[in-house]
C-alpha positions in Angstrom: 37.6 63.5 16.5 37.2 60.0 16.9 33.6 58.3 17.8 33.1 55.0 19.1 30.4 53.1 20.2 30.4 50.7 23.3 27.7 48.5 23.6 26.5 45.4 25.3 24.3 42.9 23.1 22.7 39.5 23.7 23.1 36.7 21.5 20.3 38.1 18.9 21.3 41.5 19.1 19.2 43.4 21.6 21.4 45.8 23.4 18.7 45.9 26.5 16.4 43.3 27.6 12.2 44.0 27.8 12.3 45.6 31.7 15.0 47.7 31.1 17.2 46.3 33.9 21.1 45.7 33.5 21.1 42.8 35.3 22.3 40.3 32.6 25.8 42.5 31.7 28.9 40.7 32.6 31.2 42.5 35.1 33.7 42.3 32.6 31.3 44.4 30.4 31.2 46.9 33.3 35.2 47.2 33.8 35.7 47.5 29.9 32.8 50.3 29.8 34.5 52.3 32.6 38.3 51.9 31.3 37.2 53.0 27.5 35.2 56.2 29.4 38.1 56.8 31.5 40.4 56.8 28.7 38.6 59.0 26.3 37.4 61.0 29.0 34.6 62.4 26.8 31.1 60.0 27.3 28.3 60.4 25.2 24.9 58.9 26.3 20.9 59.6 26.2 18.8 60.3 28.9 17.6 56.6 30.1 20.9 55.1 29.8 21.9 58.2 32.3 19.3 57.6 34.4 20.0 54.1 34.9 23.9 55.1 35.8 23.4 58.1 38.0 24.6 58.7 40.1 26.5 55.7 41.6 27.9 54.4 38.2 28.7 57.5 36.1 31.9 56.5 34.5 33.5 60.0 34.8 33.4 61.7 37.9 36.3 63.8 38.7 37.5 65.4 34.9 36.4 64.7 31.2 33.3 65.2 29.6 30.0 63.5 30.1 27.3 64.8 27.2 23.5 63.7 28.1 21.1 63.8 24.5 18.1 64.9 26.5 14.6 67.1 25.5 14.6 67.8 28.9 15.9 71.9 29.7 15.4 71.0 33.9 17.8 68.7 33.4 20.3 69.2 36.3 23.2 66.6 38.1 25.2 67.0 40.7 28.3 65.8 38.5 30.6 68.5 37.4 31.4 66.6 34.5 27.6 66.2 33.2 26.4 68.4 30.6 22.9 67.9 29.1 21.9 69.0 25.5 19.6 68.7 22.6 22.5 69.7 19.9 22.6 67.2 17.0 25.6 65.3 17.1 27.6 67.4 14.6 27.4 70.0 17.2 28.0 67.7 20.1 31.3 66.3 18.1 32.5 70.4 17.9 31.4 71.1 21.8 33.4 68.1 22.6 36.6 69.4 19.8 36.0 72.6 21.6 37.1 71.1 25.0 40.3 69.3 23.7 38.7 66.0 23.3 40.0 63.6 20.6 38.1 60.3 21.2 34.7 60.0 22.9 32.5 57.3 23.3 28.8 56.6 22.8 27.1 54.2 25.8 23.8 54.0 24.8 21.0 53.8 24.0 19.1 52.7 21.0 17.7 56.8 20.2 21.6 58.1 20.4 23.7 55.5 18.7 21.0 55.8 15.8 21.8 59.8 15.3 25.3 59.8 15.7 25.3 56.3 12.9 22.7 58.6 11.0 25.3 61.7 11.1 27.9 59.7 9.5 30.3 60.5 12.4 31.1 56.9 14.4 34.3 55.4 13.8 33.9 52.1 15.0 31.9 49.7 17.7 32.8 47.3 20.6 30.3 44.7 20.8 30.5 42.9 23.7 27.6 39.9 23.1 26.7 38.1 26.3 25.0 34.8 26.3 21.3 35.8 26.7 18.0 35.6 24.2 15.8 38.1 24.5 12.4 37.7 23.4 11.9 41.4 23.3 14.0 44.7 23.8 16.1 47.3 22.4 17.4 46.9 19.2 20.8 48.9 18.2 19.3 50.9 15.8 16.5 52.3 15.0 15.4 54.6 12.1 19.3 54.0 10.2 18.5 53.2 6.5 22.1 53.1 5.8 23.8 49.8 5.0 27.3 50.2 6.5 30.0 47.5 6.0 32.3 46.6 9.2 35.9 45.4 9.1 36.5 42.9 11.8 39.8 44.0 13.8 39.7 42.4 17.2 38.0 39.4 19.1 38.7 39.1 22.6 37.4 36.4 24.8 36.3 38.3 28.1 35.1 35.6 30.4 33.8 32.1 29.7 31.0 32.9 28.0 31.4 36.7 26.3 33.2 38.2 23.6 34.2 41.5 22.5 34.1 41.9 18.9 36.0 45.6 17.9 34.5 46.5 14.4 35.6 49.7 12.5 33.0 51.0 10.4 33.8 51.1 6.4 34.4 54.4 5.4 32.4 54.5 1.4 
């Protein structure tokens, strides 16, 4: 199975700004969020990053897969494509196996990108960097001691002001 990871980021590498609001992603951030969820039809994402797309912005709504890391056993949604669990993500990667998925992708946030870098299991990362500072926010990961090496593969200018940088991750 395949991972990635597809993630906005400012200019210094916060992938959310200090109030927690979206408002400072590109729309062409948005469109290449939704058309890498609707391709892999398998979405993996924790419980804020849920909270701020549901329901109106869920990527997958009709058919695929949409795994929530949550703590929470309420956890309920009226998407038919939601499923929410505190597996690790070796067991999420199975699950997903288990449903004839061959690529998912991670969305956010900081708490679930960190596991799934920590499990050794992402593949590679789209960074899309948008021209803002942050003087305070989310940082991509947290609690990863693990130096891993990135091969540059693609860089594609998305508007006038963005990039996407498409990194695969350096297998050791």
């Amino acid at each position: 199975m395949k991972i990635s990871i597809y993630i906005a980021a400012s200019a210094n590498g916060l992938i959310s700004n200090s109030r927690n609001v979206p408002d400072w992603l590109s729309p062409e951030y948005g469109a290449g969020m939704m058309a890498i969820c609707r391709e892999y039809k398998a979405v993996i994402m924790g419980r804020v990053t849920y909270d701020i797309l549901a329901p109106d912005y869920l990527p997958l709504t009709q058919e695929g897969t949409t795994v929530v890391l949550t703590t929470s056993e309420a956890a309920t949604s009226g998407n038919s494509t939601v499923v929410f669990t505190k597996a690790n993500p070796a067991e999420i990667v199975q699950m997903l196996a288990d449903r004839g998925h061959t690529h998912a992708v991670i969305i956010g946030g900081t708490a679930t990108i960190s596991a799934f870098v920590n499990a050794g299991v992402v593949d590679d990362i789209y960074f899309v960097m948008e021209p803002v500072l942050f003087g305070g926010g989310l940082p991509l990961l947290k609690g990863v001691e693990a130096e891993l090496k990135l091969n540059l593969l693609a860089v594609t200018k998305l508007n006038g002001n963005t990039v996407q940088l498409h990194y695969e991750i350096a297998k050791s």
